[in-house]
C-alpha positions as CSV (number, residue, x, y, z in Angstrom):
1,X,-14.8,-43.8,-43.1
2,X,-15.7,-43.9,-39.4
3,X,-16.7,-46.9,-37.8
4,X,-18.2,-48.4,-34.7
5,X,-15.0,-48.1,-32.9
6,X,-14.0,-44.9,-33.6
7,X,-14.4,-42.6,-30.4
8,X,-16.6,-39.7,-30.7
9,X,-16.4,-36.8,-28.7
10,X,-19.8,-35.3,-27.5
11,X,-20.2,-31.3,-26.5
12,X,-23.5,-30.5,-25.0
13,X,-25.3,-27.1,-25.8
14,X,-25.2,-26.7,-21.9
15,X,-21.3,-26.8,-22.1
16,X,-20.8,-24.8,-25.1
17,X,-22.9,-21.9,-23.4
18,X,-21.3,-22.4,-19.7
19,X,-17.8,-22.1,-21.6
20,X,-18.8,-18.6,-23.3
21,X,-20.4,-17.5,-19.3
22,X,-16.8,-18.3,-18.2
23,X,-15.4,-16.0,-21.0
24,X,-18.1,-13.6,-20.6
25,X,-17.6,-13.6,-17.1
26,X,-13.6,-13.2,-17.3
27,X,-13.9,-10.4,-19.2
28,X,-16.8,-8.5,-17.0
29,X,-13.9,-9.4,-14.1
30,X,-11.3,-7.5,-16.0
31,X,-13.9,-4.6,-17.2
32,X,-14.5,-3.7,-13.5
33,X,-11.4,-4.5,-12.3
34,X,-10.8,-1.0,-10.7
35,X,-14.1,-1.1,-8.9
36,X,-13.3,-4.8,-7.6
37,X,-9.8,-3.1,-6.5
38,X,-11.6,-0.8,-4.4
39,X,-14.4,-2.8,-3.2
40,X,-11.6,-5.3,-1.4
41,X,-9.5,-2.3,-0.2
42,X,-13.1,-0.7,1.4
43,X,-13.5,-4.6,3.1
44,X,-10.4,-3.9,4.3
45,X,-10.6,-0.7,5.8
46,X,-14.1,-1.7,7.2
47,X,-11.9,-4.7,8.7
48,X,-9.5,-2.9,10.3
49,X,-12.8,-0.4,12.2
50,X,-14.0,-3.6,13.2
51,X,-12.3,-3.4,17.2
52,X,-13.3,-0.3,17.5
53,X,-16.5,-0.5,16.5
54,X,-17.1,-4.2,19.2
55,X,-15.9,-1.2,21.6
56,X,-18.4,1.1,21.2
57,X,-20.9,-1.8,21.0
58,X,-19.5,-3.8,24.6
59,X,-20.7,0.1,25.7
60,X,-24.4,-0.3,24.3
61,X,-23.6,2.0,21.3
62,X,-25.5,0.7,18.4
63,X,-23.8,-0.2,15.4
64,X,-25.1,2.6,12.9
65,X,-24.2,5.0,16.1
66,X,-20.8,3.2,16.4
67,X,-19.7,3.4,12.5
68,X,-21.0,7.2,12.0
69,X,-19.0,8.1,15.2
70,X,-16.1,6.1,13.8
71,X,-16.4,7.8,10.4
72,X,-17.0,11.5,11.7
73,X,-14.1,10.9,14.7
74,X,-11.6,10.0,11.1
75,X,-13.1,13.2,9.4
76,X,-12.5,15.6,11.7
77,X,-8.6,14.1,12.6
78,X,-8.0,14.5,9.3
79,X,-9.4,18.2,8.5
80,X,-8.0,19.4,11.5
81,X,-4.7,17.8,10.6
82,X,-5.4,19.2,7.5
83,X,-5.8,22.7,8.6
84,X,-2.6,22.7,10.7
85,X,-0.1,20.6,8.1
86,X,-1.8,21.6,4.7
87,X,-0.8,25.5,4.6
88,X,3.0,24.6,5.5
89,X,3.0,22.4,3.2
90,X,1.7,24.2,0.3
91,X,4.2,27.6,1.5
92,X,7.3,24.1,1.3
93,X,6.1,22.9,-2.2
94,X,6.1,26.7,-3.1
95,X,9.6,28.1,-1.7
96,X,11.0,24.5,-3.7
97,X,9.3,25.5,-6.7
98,X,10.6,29.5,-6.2
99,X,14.2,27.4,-5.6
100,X,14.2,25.6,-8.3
101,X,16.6,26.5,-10.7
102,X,19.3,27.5,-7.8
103,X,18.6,23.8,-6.4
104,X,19.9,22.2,-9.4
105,X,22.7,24.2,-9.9
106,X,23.7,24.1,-6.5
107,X,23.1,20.0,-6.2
108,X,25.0,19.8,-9.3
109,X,28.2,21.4,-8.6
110,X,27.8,19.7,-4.8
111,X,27.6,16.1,-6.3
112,X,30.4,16.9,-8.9
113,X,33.0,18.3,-5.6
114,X,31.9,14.8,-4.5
115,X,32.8,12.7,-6.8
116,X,35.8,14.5,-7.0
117,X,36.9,12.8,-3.6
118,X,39.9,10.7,-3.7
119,X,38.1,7.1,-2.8
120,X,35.2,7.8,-5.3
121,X,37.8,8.3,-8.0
122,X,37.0,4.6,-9.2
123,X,33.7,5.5,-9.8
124,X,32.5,6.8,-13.5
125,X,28.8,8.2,-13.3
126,X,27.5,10.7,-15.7
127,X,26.3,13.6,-12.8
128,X,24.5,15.5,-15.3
129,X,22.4,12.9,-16.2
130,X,21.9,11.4,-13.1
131,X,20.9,15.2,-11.4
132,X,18.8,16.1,-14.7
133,X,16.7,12.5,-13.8
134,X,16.6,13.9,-9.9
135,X,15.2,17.3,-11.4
136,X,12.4,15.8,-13.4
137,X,11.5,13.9,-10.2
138,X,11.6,16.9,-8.1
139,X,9.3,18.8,-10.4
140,X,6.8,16.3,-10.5
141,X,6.7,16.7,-6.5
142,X,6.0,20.0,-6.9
143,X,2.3,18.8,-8.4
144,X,1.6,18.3,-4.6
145,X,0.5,15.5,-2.6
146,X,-3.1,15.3,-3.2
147,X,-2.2,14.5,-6.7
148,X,-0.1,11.3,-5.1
149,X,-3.3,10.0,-3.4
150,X,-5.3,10.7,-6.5
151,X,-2.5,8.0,-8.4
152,X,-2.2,5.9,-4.9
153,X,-6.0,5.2,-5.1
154,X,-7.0,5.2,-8.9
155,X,-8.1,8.9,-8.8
156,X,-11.2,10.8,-6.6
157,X,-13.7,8.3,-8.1
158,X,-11.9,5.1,-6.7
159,X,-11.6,6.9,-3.3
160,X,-15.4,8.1,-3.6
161,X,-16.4,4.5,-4.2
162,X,-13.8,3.3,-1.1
163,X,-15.1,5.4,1.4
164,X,-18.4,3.9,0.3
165,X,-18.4,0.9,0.2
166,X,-16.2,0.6,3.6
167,X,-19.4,2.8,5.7
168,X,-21.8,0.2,4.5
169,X,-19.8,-2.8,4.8
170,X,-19.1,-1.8,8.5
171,X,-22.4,-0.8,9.3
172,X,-23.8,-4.3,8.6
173,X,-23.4,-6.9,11.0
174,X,-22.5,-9.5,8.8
175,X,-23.5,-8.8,5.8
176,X,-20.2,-10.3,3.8
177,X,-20.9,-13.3,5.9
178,X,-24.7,-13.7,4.2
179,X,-23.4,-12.7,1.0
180,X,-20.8,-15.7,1.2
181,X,-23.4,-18.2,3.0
182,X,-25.6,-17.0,0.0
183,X,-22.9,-18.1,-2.7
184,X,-21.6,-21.2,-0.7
185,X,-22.5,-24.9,-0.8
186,X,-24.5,-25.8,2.3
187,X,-21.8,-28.4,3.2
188,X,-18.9,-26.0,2.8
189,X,-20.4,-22.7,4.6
190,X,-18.9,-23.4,7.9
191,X,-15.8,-23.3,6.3
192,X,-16.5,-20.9,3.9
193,X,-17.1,-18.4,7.1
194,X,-14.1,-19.6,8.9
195,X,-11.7,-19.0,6.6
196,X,-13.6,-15.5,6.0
197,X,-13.7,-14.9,9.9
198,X,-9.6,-15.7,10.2
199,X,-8.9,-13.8,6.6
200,X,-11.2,-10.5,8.1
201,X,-8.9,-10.5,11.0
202,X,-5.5,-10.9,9.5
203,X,-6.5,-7.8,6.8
204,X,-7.7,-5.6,9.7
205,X,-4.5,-6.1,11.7
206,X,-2.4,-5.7,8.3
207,X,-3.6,-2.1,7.4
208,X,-3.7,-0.7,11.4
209,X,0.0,-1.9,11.1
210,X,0.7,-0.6,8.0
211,X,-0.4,3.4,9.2
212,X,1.5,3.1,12.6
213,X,4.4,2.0,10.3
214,X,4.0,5.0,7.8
215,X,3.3,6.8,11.3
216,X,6.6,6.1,12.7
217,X,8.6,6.3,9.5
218,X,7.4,10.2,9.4
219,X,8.3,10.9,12.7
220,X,11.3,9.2,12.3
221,X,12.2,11.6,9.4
222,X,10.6,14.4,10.7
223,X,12.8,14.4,13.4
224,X,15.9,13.5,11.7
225,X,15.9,15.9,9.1
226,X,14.8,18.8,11.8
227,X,18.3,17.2,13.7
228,X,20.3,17.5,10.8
229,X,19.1,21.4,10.2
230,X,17.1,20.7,6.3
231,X,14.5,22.9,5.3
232,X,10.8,21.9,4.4
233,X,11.6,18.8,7.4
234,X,7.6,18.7,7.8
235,X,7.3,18.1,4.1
236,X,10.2,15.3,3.7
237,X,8.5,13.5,6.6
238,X,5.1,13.7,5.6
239,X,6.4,12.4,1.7
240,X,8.2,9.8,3.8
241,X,4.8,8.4,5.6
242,X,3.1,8.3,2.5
243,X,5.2,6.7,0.2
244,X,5.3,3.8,2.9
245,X,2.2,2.7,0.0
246,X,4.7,1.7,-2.2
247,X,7.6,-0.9,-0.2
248,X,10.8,-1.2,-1.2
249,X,10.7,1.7,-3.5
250,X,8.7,4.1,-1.8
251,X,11.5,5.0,0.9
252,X,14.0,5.3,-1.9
253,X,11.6,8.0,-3.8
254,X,11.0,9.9,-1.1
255,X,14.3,10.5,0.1
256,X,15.7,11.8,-3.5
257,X,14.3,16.1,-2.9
258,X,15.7,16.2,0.5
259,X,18.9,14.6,-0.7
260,X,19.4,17.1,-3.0
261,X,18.2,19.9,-1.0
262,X,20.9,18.9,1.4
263,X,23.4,19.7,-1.1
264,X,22.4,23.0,-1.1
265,X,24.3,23.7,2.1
266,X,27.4,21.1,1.4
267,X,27.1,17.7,-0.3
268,X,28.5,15.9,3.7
269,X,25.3,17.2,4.4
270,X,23.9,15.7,1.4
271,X,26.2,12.6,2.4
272,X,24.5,12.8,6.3
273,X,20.8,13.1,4.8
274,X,21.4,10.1,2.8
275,X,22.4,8.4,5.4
276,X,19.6,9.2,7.6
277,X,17.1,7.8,4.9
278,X,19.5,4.4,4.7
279,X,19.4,4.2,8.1
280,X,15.4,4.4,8.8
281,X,14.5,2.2,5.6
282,X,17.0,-0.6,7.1
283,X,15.7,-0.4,10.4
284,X,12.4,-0.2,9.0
285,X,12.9,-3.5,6.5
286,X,15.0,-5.5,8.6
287,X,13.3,-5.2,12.4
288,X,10.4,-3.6,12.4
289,X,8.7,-5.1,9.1
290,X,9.3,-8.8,9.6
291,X,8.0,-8.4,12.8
292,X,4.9,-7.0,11.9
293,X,4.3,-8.6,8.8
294,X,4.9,-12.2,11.2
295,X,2.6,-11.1,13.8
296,X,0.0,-9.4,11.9
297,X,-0.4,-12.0,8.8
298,X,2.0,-14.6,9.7
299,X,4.1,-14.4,6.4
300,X,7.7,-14.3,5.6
301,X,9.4,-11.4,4.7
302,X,10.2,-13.4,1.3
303,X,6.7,-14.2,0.4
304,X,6.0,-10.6,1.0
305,X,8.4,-9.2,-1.3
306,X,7.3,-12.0,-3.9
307,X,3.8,-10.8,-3.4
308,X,4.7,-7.2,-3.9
309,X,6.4,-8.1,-7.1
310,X,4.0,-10.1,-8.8
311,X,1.4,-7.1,-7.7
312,X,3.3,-4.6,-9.1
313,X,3.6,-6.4,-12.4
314,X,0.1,-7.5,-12.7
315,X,-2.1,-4.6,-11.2
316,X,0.5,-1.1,-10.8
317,X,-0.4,0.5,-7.7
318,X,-3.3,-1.1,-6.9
319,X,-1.7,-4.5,-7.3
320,X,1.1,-3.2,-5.1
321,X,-1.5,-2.7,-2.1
322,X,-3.6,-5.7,-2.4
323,X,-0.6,-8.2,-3.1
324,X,0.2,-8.4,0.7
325,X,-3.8,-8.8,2.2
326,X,-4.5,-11.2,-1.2
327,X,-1.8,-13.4,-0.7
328,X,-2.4,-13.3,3.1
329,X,-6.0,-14.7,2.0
330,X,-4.1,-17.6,-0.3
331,X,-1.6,-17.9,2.7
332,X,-4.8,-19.5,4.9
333,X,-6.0,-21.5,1.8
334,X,-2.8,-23.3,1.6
335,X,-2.5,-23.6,5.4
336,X,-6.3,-25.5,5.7
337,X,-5.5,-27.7,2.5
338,X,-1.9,-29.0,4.4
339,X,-3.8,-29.5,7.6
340,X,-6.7,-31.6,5.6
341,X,-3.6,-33.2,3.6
342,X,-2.2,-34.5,6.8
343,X,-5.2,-35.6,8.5
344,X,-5.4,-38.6,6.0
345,X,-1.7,-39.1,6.3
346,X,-2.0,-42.7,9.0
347,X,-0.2,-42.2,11.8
């Protein structure tokens, strides 16, 4: 029998329903998750026009003016590229796919005079298998590369709702700025829009580097495969620049066709184009990355791979390209909480 001592434990009707809006809420979150995704990859992208676009207005353009310039400048680049890259590459993916079966005979009997080599005689790797893996690979290339940036960016929809979302977010003058001051305590909105202002900055800088990186890494490839005499170079390189997307694996994926393509004419050439893709992924990873990745969002090249990893576990692709901006965004959380942490620290 209870008595007057016995603690009772009170839930309100108000907490009962805030606890099912929190669940309610959690699940919406997860429902929408993929327009979310590309709602924070379009701030992006509007974050990294943002220079440009203080350009055009330091010149009296207006702003509307400034982003439909912007936006019509990126569409013609990229159908005129288009219209010079897009029919090589379509006759490459074609003469490949015409190649085929010659390819994987060739790279087969190539790999196996290779591992017959005196100093790889400690080795014991089942070629078949491993070439029969490479062969599925390669004829999933052959799908082309507008099916990659259909999977890259969660199909034309996603990329319908990015390009979007980005016009109008750059068009308005600060409109994630009200959106935030409308959301915010009063007390905390300078803050709020600091933190936003310093976090806009660090994203724009993040993706500009991120396409000269995938920039240089094609040229890079480009040129070393045209060096090195390989068929369908222009193809290799543009694969090259656009699995940059995906770090640490992307290189690695993208070099497998022209590795075994390169066995087609001896497997030291095979050897020398392997080589080449080694080369330009550690130069990449160990000088030119770090750099960037300290200058542009100040983080480690630790954190970053951390990030990458967790992203690619949680979200697939899409967690793979918003780990890095994300956790750039967490980065200058942590930073103001040590700075308020140490302010109360006596001296």
């Amino acid at each position: 029998m209870p008595t007057k001592d016995t603690p009772h434990i009170h839930i309100s009707t108000g907490t009962i329903i805030r606890f099912f809006l929190v669940i309610f809420g959690i699940a919406a979150l997860y429902i929408v998750r993929d327009v979310l995704a590309a709602l924070f990859l379009a701030v992006i992208i509007a974050s990294a026009l943002e220079p440009a676009i203080d350009w055009l207005k330091e010149r009296r353009v207006p702003r509307l003016v400034s982003v439909i310039l912007i936006y019509l400048g990126i569409t013609l680049g990229f159908f005129f590229l288009t219209y010079l890259i897009f029919p090589l590459l379509i006759e490459e993916l074609r003469s490949i796919t015409y190649t085929y079966p010659v390819l994987e005979r060739e790279v087969l009997r190539g790999v196996r005079q290779v591992g017959e080599l005196p100093f790889l005689s400690f080795l014991t790797i089942d070629f078949e298998s491993l070439v029969g893996a490479s062969s599925a690979y390669l004829e999933k290339l052959g799908g082309g590369i507008l099916n990659f940036a259909s999977l890259v960016f969660g199909g034309a929809f996603s990329l319908f709702l990015i390009v979007i979302f980005s016009f109008y977010l750059a068009i308005q003058e600060r409109g994630i700025e009200s959106f935030l001051r409308l959301v915010s305590p009063v007390s905390q909105e300078p803050y709020v829009i600091g933190l936003w202002e310093r976090s806009q900055r660090k994203l724009g800088r993040w993706l500009r580097a991120q396409m000269l990186l995938a920039a240089l890494v094609g040229v890079l490839i480009f040129f070393g495969l045209t060096f090195l005499g390989i068929k369908h170079a222009l193809l290799f390189a543009v694969l090259a620049a656009l699995f940059e997307v995906i770090p640490v694996a992307g290189p690695i994926l993208a070099s497998v066709p022209a590795v075994m393509i390169a066995f087609l004419t001896s497997p030291l050439l095979g050897v020398a184009v392997a080589a080449l893709y080694l080369g330009v992924q550690q130069f990449e990873s160990h000088v030119i990355v770090p750099v960037v990745m300290r200058k542009t969002i100040g983080l480690s090249p630790l954190v970053v791979v951390l990030a990458l990893l967790v992203g690619l576990k949680l979200g697939g692709i899409f967690g793979v390209l918003l780990a890095v901006p994300v956790t750039a965004i967490l980065a200058e959380l942590v930073n103001d909480w040590d700075k308020k942490k140490r302010a109360l620290i006596p001296e």
